[in-house]
Structure formats: C-alpha cells, structure tokens
N, CA, C and O atoms as CSV, one atom per row, in Angstrom:
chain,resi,resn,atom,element,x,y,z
A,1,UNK,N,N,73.426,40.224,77.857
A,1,UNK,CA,C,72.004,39.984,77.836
A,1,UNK,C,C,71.702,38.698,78.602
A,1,UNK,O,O,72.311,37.636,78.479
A,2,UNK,N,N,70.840,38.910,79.281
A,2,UNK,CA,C,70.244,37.711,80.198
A,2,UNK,C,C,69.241,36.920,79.458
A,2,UNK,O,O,68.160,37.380,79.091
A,3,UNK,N,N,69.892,34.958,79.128
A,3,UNK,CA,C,68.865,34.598,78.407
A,3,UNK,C,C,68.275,33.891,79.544
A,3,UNK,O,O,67.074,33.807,79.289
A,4,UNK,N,N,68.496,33.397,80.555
A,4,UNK,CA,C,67.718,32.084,81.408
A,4,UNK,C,C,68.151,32.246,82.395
A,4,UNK,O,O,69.163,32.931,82.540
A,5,UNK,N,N,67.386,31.543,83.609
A,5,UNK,CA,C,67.689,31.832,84.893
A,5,UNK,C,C,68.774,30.164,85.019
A,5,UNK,O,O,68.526,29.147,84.372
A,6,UNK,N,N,69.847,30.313,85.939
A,6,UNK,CA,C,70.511,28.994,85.399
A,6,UNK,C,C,70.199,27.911,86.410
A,6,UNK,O,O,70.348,26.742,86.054
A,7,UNK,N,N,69.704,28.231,87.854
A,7,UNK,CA,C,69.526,28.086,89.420
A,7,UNK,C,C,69.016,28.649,89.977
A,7,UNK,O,O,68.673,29.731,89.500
A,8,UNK,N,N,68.582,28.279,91.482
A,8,UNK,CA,C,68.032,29.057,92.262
A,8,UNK,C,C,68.691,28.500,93.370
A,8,UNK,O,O,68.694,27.269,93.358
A,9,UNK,N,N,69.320,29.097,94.443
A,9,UNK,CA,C,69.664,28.891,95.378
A,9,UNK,C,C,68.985,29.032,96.585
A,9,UNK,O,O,68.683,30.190,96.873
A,10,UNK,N,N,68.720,28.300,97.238
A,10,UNK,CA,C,68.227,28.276,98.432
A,10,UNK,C,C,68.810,27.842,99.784
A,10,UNK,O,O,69.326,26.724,99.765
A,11,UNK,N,N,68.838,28.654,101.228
A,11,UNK,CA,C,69.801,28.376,102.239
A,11,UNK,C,C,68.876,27.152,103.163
A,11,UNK,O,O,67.696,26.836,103.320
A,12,UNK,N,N,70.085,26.766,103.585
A,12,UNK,CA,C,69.383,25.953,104.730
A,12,UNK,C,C,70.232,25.447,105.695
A,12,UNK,O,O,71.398,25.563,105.317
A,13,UNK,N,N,70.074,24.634,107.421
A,13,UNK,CA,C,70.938,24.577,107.900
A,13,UNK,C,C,71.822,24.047,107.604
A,13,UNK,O,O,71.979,23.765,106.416
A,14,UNK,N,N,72.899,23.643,108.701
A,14,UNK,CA,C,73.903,22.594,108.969
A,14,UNK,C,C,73.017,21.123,109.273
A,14,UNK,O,O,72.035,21.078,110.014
A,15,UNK,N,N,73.476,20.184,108.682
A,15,UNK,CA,C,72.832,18.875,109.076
A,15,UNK,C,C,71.532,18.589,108.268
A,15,UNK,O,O,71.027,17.467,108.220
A,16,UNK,N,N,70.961,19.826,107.553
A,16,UNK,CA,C,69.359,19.155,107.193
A,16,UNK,C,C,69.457,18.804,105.756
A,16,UNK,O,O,68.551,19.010,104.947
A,17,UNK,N,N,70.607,18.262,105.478
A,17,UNK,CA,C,70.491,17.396,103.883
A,17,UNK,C,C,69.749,16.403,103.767
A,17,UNK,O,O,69.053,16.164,102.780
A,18,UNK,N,N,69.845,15.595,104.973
A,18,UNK,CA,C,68.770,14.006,104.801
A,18,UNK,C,C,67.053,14.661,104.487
A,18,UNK,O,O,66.462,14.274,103.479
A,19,UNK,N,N,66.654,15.254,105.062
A,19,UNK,CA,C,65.672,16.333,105.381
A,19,UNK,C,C,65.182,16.760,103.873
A,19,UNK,O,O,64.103,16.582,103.308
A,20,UNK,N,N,65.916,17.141,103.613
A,20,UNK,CA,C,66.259,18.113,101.903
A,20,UNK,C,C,66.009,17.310,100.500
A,20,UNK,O,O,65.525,17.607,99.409
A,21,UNK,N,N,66.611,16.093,101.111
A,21,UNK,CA,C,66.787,15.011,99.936
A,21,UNK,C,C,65.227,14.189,100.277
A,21,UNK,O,O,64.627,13.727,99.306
A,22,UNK,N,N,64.673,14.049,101.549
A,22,UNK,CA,C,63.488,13.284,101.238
A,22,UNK,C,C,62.133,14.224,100.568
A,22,UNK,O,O,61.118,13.848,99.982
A,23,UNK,N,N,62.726,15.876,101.023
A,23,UNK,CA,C,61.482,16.356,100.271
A,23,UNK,C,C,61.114,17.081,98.646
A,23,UNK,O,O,60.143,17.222,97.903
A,24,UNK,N,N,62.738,17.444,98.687
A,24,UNK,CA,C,62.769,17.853,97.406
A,24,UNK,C,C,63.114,16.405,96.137
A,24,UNK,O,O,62.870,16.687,94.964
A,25,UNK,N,N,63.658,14.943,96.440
A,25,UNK,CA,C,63.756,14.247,95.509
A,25,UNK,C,C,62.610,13.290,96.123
A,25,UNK,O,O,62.002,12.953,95.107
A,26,UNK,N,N,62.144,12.831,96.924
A,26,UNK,CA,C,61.110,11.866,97.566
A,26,UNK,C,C,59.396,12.272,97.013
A,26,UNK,O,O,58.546,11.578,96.455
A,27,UNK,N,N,59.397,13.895,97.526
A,27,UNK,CA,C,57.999,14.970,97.640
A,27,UNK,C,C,58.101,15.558,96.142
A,27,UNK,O,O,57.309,15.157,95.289
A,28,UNK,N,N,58.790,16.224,95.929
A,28,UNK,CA,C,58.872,17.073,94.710
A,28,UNK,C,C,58.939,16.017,93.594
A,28,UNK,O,O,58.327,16.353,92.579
A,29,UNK,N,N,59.496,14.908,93.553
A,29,UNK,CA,C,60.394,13.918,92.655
A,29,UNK,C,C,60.894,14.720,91.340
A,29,UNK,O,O,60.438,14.800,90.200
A,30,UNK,N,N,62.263,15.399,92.115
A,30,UNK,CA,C,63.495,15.975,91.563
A,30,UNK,C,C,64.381,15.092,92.032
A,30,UNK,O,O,64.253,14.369,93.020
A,31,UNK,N,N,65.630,15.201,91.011
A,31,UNK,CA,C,66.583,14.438,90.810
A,31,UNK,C,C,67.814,15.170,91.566
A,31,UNK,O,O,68.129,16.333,91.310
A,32,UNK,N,N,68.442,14.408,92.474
A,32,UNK,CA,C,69.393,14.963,92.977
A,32,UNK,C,C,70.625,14.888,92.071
A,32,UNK,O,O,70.932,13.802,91.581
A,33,UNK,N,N,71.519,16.251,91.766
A,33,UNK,CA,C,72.665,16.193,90.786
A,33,UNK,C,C,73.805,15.793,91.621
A,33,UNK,O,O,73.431,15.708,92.791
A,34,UNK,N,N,75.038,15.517,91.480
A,34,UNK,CA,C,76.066,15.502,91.804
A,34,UNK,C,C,76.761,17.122,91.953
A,34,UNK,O,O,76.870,17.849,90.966
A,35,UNK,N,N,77.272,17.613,93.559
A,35,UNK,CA,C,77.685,19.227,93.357
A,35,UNK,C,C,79.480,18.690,92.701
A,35,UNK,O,O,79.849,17.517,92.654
A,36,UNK,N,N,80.070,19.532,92.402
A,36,UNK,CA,C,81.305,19.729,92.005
A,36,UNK,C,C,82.348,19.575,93.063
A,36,UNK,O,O,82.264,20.347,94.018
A,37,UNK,N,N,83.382,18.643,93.043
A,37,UNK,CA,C,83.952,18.148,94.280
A,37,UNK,C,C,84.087,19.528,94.903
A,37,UNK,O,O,83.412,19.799,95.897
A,38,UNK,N,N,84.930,20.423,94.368
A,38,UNK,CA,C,85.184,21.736,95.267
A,38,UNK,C,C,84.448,22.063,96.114
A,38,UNK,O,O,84.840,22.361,97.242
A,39,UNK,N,N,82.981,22.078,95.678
A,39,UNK,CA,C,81.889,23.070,96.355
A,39,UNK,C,C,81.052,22.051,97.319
A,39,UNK,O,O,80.285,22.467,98.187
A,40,UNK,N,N,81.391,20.066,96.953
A,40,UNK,CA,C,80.918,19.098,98.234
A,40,UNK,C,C,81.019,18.903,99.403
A,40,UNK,O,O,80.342,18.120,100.069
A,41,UNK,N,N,82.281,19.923,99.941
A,41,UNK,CA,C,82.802,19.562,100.650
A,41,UNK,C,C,82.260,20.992,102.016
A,41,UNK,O,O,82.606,21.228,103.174
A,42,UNK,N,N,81.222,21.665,100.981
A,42,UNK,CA,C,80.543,22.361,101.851
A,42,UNK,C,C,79.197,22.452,102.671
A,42,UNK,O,O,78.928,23.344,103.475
A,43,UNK,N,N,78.381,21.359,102.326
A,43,UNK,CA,C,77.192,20.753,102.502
A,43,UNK,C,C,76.370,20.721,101.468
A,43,UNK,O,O,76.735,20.747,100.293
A,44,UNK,N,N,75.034,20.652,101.926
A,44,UNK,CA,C,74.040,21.127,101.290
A,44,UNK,C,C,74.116,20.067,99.793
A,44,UNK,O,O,75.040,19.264,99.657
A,45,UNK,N,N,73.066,20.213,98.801
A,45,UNK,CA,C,72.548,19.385,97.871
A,45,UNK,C,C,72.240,19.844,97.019
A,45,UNK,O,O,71.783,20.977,97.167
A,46,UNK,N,N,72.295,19.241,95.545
A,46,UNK,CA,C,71.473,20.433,94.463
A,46,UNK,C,C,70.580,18.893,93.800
A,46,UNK,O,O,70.741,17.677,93.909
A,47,UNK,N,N,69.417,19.988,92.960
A,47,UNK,CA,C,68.302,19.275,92.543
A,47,UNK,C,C,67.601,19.586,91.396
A,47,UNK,O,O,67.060,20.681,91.240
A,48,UNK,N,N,67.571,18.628,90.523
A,48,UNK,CA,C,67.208,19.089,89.016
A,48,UNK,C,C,65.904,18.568,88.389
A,48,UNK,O,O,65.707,17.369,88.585
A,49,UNK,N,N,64.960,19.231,87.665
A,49,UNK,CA,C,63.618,18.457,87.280
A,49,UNK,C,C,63.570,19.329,85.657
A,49,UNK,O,O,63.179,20.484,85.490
A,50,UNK,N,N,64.013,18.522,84.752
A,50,UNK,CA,C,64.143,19.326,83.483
A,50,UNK,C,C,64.799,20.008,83.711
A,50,UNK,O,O,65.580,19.657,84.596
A,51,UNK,N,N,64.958,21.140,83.256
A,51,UNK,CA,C,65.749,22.966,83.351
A,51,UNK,C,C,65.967,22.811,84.011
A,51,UNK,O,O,67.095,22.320,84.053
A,52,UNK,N,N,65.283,22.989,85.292
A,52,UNK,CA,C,64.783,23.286,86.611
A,52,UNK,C,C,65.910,23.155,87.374
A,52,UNK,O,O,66.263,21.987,87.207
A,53,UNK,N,N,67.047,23.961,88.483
A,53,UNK,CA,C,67.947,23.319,89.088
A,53,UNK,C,C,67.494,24.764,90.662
A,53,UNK,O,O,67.357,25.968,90.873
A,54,UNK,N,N,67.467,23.803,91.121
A,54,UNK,CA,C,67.760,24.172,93.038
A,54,UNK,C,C,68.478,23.677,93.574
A,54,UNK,O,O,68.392,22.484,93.862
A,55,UNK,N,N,69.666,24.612,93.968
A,55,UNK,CA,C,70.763,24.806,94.702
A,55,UNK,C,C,70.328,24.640,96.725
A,55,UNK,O,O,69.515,25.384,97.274
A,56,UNK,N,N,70.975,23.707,97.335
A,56,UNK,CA,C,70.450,24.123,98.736
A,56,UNK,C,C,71.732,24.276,99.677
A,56,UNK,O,O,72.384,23.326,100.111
A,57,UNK,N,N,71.948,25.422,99.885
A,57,UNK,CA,C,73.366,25.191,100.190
A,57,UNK,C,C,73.396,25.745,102.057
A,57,UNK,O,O,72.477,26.435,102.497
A,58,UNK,N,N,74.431,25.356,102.835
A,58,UNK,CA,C,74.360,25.693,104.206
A,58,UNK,C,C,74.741,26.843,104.929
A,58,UNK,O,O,75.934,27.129,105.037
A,59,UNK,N,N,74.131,27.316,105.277
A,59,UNK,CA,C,74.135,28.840,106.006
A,59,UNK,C,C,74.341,28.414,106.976
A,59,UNK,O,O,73.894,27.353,107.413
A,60,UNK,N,N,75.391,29.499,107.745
A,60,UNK,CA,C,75.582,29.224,109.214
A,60,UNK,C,C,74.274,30.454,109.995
A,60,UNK,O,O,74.235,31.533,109.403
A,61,UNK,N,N,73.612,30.359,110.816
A,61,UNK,CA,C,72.452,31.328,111.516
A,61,UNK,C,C,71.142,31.320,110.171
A,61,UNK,O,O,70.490,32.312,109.844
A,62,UNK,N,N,71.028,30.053,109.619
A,62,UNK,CA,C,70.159,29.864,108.913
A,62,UNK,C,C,68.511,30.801,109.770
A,62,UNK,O,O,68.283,30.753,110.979
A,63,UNK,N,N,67.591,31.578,108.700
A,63,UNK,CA,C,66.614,31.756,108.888
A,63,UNK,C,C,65.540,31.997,107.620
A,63,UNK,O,O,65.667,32.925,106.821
A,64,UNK,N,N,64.606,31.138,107.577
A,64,UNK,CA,C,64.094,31.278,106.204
A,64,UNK,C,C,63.230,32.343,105.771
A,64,UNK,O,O,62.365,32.909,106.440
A,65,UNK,N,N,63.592,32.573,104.463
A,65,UNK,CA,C,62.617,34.145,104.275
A,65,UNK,C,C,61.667,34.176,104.967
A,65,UNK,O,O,61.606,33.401,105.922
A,66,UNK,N,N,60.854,34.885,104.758
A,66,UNK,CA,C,59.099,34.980,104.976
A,66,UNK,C,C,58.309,35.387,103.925
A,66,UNK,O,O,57.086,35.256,103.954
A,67,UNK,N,N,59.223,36.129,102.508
A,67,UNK,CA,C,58.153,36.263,101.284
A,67,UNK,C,C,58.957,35.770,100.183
A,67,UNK,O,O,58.414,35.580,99.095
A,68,UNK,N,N,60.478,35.491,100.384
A,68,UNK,CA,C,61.405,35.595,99.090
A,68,UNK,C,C,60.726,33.787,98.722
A,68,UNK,O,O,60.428,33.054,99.665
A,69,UNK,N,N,60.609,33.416,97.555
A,69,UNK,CA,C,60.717,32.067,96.789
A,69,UNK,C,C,60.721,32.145,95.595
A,69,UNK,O,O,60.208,33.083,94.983
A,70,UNK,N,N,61.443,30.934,94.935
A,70,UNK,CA,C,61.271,30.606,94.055
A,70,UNK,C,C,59.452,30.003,93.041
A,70,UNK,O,O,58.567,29.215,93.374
A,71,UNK,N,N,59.565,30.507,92.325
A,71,UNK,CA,C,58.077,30.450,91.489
A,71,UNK,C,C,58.276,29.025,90.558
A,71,UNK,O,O,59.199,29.087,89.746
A,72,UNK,N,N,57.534,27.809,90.598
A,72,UNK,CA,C,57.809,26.889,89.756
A,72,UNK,C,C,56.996,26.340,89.141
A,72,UNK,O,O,55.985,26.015,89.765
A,73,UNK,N,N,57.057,26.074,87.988
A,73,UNK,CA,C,55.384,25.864,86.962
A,73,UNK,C,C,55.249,24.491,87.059
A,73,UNK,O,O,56.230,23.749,87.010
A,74,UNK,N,N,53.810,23.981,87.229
A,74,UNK,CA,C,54.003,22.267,86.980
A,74,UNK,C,C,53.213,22.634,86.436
A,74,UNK,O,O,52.748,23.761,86.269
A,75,UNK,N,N,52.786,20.922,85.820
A,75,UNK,CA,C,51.542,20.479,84.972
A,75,UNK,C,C,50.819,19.850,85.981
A,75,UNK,O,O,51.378,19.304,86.932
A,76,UNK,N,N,49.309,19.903,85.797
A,76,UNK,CA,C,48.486,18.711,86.532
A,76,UNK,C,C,48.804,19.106,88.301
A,76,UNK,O,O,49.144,18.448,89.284
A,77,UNK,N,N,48.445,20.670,88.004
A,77,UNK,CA,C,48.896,20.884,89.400
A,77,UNK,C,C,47.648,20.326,90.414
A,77,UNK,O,O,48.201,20.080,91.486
A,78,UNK,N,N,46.403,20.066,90.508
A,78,UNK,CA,C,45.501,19.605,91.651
A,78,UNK,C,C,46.305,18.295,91.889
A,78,UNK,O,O,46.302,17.989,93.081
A,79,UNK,N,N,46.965,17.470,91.123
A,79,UNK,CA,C,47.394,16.060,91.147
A,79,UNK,C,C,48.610,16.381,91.946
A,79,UNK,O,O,48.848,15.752,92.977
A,80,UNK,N,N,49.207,17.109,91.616
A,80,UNK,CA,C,50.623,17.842,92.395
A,80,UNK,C,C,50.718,18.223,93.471
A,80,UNK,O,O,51.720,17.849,94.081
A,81,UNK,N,N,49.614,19.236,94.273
A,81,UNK,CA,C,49.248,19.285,95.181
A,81,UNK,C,C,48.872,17.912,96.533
A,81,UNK,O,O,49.172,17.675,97.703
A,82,UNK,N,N,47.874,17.189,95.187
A,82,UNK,CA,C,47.979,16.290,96.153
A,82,UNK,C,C,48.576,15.101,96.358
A,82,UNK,O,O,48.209,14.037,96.856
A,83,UNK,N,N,49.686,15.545,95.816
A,83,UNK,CA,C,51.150,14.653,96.151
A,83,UNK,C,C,51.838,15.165,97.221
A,83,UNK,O,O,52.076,14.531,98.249
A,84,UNK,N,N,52.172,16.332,96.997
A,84,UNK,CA,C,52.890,17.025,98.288
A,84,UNK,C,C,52.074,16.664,99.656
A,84,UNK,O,O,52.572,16.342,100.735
A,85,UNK,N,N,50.235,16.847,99.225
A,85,UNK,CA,C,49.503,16.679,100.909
A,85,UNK,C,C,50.162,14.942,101.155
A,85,UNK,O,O,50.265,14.737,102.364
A,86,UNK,N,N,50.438,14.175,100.628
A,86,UNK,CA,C,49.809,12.490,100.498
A,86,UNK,C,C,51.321,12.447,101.129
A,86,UNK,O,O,51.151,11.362,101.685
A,87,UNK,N,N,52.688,12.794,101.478
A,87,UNK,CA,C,53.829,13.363,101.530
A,87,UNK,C,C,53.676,13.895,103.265
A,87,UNK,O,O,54.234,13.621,104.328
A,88,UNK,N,N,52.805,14.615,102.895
A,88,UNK,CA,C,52.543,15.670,104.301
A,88,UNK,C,C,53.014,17.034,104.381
A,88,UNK,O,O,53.012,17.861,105.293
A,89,UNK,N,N,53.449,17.050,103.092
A,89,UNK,CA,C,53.976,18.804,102.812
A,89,UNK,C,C,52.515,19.693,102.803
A,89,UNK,O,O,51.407,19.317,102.419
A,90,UNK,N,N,52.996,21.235,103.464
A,90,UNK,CA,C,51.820,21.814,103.580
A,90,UNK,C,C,51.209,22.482,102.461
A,90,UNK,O,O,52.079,23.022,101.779
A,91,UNK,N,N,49.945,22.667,101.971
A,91,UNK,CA,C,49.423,23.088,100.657
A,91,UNK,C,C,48.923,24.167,100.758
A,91,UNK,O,O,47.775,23.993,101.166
A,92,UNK,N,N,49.174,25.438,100.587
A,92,UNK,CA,C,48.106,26.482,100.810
A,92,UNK,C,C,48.181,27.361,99.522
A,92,UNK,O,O,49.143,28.020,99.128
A,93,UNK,N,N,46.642,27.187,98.814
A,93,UNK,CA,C,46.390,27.797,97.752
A,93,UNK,C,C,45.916,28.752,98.083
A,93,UNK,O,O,45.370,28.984,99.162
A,94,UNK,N,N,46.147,29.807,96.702
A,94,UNK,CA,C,46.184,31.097,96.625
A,94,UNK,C,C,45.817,31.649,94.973
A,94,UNK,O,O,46.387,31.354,93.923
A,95,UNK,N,N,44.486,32.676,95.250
A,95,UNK,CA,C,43.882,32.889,93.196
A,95,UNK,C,C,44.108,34.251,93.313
A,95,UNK,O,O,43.327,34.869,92.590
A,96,UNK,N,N,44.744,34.856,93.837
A,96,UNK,CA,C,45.443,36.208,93.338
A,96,UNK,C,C,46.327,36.395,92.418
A,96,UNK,O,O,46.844,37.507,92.306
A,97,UNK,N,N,46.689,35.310,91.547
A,97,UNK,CA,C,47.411,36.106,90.837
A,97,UNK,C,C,46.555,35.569,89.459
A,97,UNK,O,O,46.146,34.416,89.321
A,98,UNK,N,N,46.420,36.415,88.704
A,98,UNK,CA,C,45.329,36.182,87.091
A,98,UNK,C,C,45.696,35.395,86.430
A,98,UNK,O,O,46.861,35.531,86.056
A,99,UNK,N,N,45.006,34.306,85.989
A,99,UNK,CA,C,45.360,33.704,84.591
A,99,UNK,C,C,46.286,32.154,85.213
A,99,UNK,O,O,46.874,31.346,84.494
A,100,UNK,N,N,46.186,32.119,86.415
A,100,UNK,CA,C,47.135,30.833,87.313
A,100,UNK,C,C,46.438,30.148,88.293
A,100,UNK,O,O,45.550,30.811,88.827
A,101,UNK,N,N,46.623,28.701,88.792
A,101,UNK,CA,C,46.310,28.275,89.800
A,101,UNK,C,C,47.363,27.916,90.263
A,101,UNK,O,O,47.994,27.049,89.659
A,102,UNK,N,N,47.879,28.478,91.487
A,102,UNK,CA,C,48.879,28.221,92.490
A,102,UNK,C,C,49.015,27.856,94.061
A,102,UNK,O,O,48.207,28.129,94.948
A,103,UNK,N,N,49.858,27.386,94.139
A,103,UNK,CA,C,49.831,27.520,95.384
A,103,UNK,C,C,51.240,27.840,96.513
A,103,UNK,O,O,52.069,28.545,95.938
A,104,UNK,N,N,51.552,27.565,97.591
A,104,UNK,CA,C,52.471,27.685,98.598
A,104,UNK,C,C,52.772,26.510,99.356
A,104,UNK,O,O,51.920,25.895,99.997
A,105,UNK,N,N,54.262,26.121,99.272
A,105,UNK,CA,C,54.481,25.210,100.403
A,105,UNK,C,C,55.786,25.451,100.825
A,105,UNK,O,O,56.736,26.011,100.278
A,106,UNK,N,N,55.636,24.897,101.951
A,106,UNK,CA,C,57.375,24.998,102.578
A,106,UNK,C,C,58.328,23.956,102.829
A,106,UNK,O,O,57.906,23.093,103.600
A,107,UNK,N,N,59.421,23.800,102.425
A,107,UNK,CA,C,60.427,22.787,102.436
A,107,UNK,C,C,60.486,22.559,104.097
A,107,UNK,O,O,59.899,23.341,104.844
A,108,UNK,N,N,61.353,21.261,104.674
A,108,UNK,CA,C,60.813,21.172,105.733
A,108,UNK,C,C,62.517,22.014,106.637
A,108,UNK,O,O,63.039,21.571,107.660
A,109,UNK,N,N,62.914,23.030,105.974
A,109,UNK,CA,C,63.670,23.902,106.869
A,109,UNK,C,C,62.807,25.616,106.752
A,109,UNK,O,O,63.187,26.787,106.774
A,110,UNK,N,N,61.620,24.968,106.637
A,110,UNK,CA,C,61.130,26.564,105.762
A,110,UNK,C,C,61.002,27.151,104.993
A,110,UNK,O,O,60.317,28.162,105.147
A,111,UNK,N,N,61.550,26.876,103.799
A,111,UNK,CA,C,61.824,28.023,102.847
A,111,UNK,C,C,60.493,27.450,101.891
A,111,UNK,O,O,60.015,26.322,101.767
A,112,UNK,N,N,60.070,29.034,101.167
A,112,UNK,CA,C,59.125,28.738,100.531
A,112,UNK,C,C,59.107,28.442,99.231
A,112,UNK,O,O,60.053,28.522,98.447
A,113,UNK,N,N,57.996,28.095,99.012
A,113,UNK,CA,C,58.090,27.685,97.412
A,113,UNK,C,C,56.597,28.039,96.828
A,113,UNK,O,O,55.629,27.834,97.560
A,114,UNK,N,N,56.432,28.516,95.643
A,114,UNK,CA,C,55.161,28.657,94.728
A,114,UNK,C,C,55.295,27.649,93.584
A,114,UNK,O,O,56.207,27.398,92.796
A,115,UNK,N,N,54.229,27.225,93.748
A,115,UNK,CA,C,53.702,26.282,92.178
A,115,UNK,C,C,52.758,26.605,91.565
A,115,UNK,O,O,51.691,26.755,92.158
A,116,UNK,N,N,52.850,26.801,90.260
A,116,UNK,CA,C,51.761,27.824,89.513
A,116,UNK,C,C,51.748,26.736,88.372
A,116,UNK,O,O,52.516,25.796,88.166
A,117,UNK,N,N,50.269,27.304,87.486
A,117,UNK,CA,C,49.669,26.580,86.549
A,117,UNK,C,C,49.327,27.410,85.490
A,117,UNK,O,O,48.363,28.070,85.877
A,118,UNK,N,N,49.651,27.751,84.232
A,118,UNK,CA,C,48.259,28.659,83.945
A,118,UNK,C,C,47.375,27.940,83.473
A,118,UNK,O,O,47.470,26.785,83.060
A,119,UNK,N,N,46.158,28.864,83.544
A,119,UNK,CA,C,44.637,28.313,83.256
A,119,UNK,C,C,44.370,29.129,82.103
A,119,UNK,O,O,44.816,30.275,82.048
A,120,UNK,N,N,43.535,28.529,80.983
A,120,UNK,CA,C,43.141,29.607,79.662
A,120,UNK,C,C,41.883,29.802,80.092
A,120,UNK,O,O,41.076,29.013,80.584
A,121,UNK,N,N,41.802,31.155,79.801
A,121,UNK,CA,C,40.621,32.012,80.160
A,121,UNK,C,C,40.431,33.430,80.552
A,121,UNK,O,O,39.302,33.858,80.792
C-alpha cells in the first residue's frame, strides 16, 4: 500500500547545479540536503522544505517536459508569487482548477512547477 509520495525527481543538465541551487534554495527557500556519497558523485542536488523533497539529478540530452510537474501547496501564495517575481522567476497564474489558486513557473533549466493554494468556498 502506498502511504506518501517520498520525492520527486526532476532532470536537468550537466553543469546547471549552481543554477539549481540559486533557484530552488535562494527563490523557493528550500533547503539543500546532503545526496548520499554513492549517488554525489553523479551531479545534480536534492532539496527539502518540510516533507517536501526534490531530487534534481543530471540527464545526459536533457529536455524539459512541456506538461509533466510536480504540484506543490504553499501558504500565502500571492506573497509567494511575489517572491518568485522579486527573484525574477516567471509567474503565470491559472483558475482552472476548482477550489485553488495556482500558479506556473519554471526552474531556470525549464522544468515546470505548480503552486497551489486552496481557497474555502
């Protein structure tokens, strides 16, 4: 039985860790973990905010989805948002989905990301 999701992995190139680390621990302010010597010695970075853990690991012919992301809930998302703009990460909200205020941004190798809220009502 599946109780929790444990990670999310996400690809990215060769070389764009500096990249990775200013937006996901700088922009996002997630905590970068320590990877496991075995698996350091392959690039890439992982990143933790509560529960929360994103894996960024290096693909060789890196290309970033175009619909696959990870879905991530904050609090005080208008304030959140405009942290990411104040950053320079891109913000593009979206009220299609019921009962949420969310939005879309992209890490700066591409890959996407959703931040959702719910709203009572």
């Amino acid at each position: 039985m599946i109780a929790a999701v444990d990670h999310v992995r996400l690809a990215a190139p060769e070389g764009s860790e500096d990249a990775l680390r200013a937006y996901y621990a700088d922009t996002l302010g997630m905590t970068e973990i320590p990877k496991p010597p075995a698996l350091a010695s392959r690039g890439g970075c992982w990143f933790r905010a509560g529960p929360v853990q994103l894996h960024l690991g290096i693909e060789q012919n890196f290309r970033p989805a175009k619909k696959a992301h990870p879905g991530l809930r904050v609090t005080d998302i208008e304030t959140y948002a405009a942290r990411l703009e104040a950053y320079g990460a891109p913000v593009q909200w979206d009220s299609d989905l019921p009962g949420h205020r969310r939005f879309f941004s992209h890490d700066p190798v591409g890959n996407r990301l959703e931040f959702l809220e719910r709203v009572d009502g």
